[in-house]
mmJSON file of the N, C-alpha and C atoms, coordinates in Angstrom:
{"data_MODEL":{"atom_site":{
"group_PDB":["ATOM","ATOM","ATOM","ATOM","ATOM","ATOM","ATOM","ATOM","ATOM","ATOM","ATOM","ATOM","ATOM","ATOM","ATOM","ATOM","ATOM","ATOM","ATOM","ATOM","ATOM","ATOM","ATOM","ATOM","ATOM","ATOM","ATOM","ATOM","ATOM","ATOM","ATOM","ATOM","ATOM","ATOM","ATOM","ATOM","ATOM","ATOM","ATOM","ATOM","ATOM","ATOM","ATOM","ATOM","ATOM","ATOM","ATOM","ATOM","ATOM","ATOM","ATOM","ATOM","ATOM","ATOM","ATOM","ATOM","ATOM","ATOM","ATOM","ATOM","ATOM","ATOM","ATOM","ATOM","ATOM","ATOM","ATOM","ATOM","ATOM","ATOM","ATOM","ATOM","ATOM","ATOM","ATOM","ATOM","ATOM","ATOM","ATOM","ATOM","ATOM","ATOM","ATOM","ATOM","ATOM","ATOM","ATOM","ATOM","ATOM","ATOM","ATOM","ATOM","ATOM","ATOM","ATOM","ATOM","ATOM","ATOM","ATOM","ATOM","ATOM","ATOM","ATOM","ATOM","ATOM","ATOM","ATOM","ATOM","ATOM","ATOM","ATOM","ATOM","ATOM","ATOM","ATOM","ATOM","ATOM","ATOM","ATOM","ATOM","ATOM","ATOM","ATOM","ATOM","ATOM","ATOM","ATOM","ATOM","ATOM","ATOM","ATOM","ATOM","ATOM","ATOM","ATOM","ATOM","ATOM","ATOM","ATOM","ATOM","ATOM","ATOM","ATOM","ATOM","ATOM","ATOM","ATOM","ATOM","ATOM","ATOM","ATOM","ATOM","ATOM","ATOM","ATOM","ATOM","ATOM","ATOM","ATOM","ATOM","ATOM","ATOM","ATOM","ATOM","ATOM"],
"id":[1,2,3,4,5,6,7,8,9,10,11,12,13,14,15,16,17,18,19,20,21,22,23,24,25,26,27,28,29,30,31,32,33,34,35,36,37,38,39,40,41,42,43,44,45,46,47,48,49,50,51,52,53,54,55,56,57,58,59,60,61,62,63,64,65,66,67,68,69,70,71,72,73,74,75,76,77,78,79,80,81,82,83,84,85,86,87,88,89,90,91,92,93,94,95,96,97,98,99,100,101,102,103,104,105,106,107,108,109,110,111,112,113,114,115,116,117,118,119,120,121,122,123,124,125,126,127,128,129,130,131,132,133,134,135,136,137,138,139,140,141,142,143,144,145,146,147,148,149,150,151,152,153,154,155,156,157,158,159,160,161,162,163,164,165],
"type_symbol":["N","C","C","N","C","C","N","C","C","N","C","C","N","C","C","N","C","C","N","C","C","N","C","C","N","C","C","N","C","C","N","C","C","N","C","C","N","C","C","N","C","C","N","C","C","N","C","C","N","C","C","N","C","C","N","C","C","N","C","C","N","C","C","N","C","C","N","C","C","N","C","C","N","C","C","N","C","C","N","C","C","N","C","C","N","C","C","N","C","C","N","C","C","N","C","C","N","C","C","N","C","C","N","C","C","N","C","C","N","C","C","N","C","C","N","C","C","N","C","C","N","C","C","N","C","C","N","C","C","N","C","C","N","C","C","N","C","C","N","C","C","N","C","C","N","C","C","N","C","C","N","C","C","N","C","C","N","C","C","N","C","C","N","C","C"],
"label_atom_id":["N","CA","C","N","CA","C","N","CA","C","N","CA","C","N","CA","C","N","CA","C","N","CA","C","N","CA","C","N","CA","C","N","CA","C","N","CA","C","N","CA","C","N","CA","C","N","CA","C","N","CA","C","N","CA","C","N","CA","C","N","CA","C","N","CA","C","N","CA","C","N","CA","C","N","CA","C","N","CA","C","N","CA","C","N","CA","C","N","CA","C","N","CA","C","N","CA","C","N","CA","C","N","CA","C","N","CA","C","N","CA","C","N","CA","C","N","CA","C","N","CA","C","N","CA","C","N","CA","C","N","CA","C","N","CA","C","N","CA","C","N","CA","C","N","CA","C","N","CA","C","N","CA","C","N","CA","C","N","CA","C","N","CA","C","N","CA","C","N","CA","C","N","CA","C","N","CA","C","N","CA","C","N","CA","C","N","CA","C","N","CA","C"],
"label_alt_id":[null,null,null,null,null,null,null,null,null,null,null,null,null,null,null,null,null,null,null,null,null,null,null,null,null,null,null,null,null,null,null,null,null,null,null,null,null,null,null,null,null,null,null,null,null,null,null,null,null,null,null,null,null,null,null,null,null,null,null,null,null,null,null,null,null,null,null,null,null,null,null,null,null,null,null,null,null,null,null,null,null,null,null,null,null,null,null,null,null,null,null,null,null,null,null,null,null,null,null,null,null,null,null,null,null,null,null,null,null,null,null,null,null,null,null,null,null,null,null,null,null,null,null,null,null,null,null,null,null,null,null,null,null,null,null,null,null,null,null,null,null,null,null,null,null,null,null,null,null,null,null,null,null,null,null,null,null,null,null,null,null,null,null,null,null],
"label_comp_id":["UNK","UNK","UNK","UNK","UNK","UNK","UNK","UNK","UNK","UNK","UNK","UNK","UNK","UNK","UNK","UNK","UNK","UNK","UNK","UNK","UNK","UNK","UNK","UNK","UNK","UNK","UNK","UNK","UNK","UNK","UNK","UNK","UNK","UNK","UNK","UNK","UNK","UNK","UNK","UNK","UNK","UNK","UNK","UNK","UNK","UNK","UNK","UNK","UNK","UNK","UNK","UNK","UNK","UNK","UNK","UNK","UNK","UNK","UNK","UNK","UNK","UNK","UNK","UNK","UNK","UNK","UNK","UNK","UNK","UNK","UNK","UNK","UNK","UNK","UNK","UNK","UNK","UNK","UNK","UNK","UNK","UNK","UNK","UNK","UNK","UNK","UNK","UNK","UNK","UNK","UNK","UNK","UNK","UNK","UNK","UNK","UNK","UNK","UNK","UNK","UNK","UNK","UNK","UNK","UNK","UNK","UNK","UNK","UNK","UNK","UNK","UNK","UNK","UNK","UNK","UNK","UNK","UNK","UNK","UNK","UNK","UNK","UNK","UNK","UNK","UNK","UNK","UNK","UNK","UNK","UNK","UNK","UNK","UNK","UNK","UNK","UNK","UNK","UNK","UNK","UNK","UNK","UNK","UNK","UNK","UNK","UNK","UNK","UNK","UNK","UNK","UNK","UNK","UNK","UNK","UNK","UNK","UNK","UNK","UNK","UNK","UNK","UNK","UNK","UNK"],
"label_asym_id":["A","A","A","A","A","A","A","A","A","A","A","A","A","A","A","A","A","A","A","A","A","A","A","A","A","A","A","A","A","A","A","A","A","A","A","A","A","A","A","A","A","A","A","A","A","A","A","A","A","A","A","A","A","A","A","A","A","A","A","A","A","A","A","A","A","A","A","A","A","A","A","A","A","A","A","A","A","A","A","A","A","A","A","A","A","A","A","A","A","A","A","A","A","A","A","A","A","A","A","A","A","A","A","A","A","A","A","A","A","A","A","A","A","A","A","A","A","A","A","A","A","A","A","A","A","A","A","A","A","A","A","A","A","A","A","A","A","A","A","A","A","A","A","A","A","A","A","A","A","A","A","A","A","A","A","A","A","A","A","A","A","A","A","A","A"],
"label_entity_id":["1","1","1","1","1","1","1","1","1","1","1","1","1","1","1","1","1","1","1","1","1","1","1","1","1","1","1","1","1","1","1","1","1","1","1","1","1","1","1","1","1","1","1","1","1","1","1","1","1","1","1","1","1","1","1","1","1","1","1","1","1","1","1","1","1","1","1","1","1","1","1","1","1","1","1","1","1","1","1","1","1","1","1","1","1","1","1","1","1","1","1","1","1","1","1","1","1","1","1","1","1","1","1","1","1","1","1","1","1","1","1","1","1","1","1","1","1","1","1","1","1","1","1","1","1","1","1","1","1","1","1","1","1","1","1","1","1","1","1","1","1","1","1","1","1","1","1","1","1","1","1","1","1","1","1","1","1","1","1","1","1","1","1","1","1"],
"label_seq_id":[1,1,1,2,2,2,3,3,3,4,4,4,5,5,5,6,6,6,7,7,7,8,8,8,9,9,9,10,10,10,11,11,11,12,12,12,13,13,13,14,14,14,15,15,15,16,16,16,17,17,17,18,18,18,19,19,19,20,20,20,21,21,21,22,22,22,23,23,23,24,24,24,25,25,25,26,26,26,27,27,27,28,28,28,29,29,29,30,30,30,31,31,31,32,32,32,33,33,33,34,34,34,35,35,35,36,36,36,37,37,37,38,38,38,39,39,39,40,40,40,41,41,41,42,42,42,43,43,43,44,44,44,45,45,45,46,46,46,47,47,47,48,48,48,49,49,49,50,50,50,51,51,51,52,52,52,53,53,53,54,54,54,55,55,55],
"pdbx_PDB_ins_code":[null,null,null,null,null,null,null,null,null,null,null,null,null,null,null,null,null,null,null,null,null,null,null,null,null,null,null,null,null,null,null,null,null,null,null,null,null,null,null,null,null,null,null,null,null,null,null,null,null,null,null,null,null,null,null,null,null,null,null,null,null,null,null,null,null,null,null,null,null,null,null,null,null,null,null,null,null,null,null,null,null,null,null,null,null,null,null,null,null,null,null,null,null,null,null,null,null,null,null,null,null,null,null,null,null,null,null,null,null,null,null,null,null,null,null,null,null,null,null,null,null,null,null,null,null,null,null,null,null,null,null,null,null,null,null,null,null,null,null,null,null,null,null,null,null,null,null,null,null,null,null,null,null,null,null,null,null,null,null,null,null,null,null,null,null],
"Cartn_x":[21.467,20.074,19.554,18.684,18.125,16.477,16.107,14.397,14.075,12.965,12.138,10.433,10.34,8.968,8.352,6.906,6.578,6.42,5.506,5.497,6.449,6.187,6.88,6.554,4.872,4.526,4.815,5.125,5.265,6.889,7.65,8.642,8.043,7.26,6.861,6.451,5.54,5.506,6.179,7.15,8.306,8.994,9.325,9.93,8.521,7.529,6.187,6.742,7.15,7.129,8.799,9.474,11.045,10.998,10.643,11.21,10.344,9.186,8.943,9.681,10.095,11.302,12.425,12.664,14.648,14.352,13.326,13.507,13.896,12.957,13.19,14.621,15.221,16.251,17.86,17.673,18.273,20.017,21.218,22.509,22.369,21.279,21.605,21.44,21.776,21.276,20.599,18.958,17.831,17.206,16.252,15.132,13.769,12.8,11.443,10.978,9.375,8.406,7.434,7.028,5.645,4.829,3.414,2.408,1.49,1.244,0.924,-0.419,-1.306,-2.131,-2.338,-2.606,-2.783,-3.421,-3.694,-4.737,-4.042,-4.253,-3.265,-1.762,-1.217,0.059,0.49,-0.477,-0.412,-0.403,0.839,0.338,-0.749,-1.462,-2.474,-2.012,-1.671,-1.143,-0.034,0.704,1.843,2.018,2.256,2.084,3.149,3.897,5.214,4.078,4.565,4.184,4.553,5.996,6.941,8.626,9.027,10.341,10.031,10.786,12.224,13.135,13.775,14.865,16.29,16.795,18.159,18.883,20.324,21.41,22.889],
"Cartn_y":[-54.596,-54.799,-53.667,-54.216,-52.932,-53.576,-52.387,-52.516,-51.313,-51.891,-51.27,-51.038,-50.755,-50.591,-49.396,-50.099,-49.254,-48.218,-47.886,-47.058,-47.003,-45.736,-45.768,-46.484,-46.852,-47.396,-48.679,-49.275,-50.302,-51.29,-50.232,-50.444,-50.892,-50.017,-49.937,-51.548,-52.123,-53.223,-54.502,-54.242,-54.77,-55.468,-53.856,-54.413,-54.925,-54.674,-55.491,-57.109,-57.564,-59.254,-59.175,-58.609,-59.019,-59.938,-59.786,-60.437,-62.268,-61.916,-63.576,-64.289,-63.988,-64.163,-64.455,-63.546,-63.88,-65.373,-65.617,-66.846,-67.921,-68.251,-69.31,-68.682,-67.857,-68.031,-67.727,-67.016,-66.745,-65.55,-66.248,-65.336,-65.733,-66.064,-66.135,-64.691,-64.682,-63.487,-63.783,-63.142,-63.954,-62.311,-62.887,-61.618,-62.21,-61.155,-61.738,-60.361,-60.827,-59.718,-59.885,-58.814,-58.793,-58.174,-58.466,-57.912,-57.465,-56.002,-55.498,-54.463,-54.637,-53.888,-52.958,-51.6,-50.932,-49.379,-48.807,-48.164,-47.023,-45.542,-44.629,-45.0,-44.15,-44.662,-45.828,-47.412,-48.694,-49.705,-50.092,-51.627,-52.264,-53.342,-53.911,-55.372,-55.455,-57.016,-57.32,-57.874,-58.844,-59.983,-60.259,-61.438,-61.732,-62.947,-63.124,-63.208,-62.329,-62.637,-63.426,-63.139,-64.091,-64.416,-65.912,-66.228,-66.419,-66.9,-66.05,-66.951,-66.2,-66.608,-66.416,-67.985,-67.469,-67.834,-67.097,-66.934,-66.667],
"Cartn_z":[-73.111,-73.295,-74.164,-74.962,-75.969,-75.94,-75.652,-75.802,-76.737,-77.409,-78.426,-78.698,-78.963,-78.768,-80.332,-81.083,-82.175,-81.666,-80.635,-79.52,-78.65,-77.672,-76.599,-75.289,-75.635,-74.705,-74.987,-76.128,-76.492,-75.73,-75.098,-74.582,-73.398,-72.463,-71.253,-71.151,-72.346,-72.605,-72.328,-73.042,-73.07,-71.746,-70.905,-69.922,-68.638,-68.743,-68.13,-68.235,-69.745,-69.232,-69.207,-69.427,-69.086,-68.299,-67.073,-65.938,-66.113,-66.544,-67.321,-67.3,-68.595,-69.919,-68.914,-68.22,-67.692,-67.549,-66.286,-66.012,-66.881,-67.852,-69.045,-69.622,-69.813,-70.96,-70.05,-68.72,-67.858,-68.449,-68.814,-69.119,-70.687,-71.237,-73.017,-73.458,-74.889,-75.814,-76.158,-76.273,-76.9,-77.203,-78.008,-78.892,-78.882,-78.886,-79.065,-79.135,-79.517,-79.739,-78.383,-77.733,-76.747,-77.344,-77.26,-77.452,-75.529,-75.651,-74.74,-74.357,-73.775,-73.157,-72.277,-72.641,-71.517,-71.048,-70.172,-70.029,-69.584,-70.878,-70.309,-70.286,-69.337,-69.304,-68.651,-68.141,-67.4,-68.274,-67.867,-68.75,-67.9,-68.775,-68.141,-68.221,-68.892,-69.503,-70.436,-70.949,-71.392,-71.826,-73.142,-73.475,-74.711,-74.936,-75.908,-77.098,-78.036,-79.201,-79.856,-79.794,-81.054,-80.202,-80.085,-79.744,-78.141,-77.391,-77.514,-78.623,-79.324,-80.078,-79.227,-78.647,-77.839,-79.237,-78.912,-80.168,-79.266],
"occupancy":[1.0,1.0,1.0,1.0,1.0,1.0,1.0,1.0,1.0,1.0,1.0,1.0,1.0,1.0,1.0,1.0,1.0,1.0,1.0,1.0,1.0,1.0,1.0,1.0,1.0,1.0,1.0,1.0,1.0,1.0,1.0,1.0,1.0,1.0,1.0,1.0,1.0,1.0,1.0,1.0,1.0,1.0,1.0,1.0,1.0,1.0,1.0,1.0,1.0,1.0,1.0,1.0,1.0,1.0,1.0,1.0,1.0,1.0,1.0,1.0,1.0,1.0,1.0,1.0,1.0,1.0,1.0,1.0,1.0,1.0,1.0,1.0,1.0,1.0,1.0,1.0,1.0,1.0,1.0,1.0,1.0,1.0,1.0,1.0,1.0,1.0,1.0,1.0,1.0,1.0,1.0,1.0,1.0,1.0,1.0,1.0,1.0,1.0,1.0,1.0,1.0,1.0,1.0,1.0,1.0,1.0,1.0,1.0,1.0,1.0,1.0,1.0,1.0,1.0,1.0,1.0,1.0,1.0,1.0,1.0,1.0,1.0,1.0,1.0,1.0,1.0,1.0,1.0,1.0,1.0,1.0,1.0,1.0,1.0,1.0,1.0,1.0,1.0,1.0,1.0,1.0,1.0,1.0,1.0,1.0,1.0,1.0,1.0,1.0,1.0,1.0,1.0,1.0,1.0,1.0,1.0,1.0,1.0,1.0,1.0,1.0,1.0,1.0,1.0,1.0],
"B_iso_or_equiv":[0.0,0.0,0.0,0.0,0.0,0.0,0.0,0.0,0.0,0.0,0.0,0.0,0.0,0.0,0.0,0.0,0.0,0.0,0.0,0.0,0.0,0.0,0.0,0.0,0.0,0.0,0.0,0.0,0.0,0.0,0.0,0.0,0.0,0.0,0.0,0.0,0.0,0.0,0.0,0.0,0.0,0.0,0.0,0.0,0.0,0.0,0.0,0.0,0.0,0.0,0.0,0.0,0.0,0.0,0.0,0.0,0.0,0.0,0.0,0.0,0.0,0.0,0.0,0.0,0.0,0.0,0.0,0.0,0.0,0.0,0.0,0.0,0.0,0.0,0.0,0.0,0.0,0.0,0.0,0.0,0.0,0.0,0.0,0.0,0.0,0.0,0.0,0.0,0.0,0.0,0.0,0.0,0.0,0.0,0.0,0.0,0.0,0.0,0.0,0.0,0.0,0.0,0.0,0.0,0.0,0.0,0.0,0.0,0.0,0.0,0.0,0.0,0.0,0.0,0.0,0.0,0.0,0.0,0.0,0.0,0.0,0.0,0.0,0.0,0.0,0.0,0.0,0.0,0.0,0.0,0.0,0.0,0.0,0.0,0.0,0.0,0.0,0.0,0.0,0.0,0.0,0.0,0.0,0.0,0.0,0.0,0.0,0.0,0.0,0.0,0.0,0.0,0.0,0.0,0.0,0.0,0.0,0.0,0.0,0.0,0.0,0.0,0.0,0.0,0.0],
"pdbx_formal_charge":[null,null,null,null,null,null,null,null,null,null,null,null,null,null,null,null,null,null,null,null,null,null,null,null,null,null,null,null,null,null,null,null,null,null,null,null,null,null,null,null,null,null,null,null,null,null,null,null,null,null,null,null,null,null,null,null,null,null,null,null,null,null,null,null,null,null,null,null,null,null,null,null,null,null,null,null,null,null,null,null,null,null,null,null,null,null,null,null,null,null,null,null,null,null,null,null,null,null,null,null,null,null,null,null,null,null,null,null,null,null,null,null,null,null,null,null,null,null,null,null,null,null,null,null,null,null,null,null,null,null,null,null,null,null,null,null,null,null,null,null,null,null,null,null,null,null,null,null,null,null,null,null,null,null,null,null,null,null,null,null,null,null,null,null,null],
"auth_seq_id":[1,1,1,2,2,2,3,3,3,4,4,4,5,5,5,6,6,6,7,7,7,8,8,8,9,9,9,10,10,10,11,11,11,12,12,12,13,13,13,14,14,14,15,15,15,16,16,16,17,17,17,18,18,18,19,19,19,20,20,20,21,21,21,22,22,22,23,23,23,24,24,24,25,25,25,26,26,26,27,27,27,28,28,28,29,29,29,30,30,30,31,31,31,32,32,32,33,33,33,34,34,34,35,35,35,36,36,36,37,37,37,38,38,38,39,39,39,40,40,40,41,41,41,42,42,42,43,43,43,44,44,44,45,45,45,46,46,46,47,47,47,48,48,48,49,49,49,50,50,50,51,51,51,52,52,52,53,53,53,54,54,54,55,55,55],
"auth_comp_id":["UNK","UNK","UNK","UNK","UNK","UNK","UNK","UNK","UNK","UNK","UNK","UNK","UNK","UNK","UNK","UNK","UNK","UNK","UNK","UNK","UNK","UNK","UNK","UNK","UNK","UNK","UNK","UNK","UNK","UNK","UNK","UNK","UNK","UNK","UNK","UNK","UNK","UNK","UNK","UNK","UNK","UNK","UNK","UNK","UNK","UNK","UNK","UNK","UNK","UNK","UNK","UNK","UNK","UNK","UNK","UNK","UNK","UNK","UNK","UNK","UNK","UNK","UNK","UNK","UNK","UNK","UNK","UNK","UNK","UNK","UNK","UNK","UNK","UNK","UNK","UNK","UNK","UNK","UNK","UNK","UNK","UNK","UNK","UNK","UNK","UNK","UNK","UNK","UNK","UNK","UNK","UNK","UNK","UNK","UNK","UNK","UNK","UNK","UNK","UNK","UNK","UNK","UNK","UNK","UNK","UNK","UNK","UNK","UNK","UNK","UNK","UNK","UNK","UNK","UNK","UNK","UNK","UNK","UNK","UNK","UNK","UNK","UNK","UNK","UNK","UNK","UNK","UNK","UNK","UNK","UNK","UNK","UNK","UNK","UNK","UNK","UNK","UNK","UNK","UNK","UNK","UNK","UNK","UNK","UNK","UNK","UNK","UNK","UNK","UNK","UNK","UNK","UNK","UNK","UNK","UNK","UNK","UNK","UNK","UNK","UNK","UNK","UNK","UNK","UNK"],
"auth_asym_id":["A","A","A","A","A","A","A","A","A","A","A","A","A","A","A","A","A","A","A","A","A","A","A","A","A","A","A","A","A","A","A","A","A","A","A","A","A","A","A","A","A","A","A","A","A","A","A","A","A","A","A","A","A","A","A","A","A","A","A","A","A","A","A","A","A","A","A","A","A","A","A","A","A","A","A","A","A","A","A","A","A","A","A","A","A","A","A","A","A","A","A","A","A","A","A","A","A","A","A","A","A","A","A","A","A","A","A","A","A","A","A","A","A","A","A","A","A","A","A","A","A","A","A","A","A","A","A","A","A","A","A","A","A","A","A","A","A","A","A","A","A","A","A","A","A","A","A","A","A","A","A","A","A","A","A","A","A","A","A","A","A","A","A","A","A"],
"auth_atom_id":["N","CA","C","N","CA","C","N","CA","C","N","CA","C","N","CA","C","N","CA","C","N","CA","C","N","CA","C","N","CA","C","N","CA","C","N","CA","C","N","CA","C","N","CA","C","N","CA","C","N","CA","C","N","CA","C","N","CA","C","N","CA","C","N","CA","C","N","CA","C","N","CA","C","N","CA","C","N","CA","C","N","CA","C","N","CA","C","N","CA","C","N","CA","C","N","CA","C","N","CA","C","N","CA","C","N","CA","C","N","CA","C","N","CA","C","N","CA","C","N","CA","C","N","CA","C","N","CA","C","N","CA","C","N","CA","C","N","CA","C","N","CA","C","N","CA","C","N","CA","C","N","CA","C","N","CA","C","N","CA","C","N","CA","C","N","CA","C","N","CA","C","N","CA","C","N","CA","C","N","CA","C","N","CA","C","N","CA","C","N","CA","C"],
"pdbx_PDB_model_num":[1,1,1,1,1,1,1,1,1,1,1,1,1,1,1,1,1,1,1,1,1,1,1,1,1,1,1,1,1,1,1,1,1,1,1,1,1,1,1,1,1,1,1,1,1,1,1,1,1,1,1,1,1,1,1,1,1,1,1,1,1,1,1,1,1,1,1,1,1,1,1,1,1,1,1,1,1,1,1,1,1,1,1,1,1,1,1,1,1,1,1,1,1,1,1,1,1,1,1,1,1,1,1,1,1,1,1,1,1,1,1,1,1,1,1,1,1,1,1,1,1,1,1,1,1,1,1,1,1,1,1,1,1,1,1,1,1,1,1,1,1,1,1,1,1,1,1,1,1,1,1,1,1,1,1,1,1,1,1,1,1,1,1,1,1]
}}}
């Protein structure tokens, strides 16, 4: 697993909707973008920007 983020919080992001995501794509390799909200160091919210792309 590799997470990324423009930020660092942008990771924190990230793994906020992971667990979404597992459900729908479950043992694939897949990629996507989140777009994320949040206050200080909290995410507030989570949302797929782009994909998931399974591969």
């Amino acid at each position: 697993m590799h997470i990324a983020g423009v930020h660092s919080i942008g990771s924190l992001g990230a793994v906020h909707y992971l667990a979404d995501i597992y459900r729908e794509v479950k043992k694939s390799s897949f990629s996507l973008a989140v777009r994320a909200c949040y206050e200080g160091q909290t995410i507030t919210e989570s949302e797929l920007a782009a994909g998931p792309y399974v591969w």
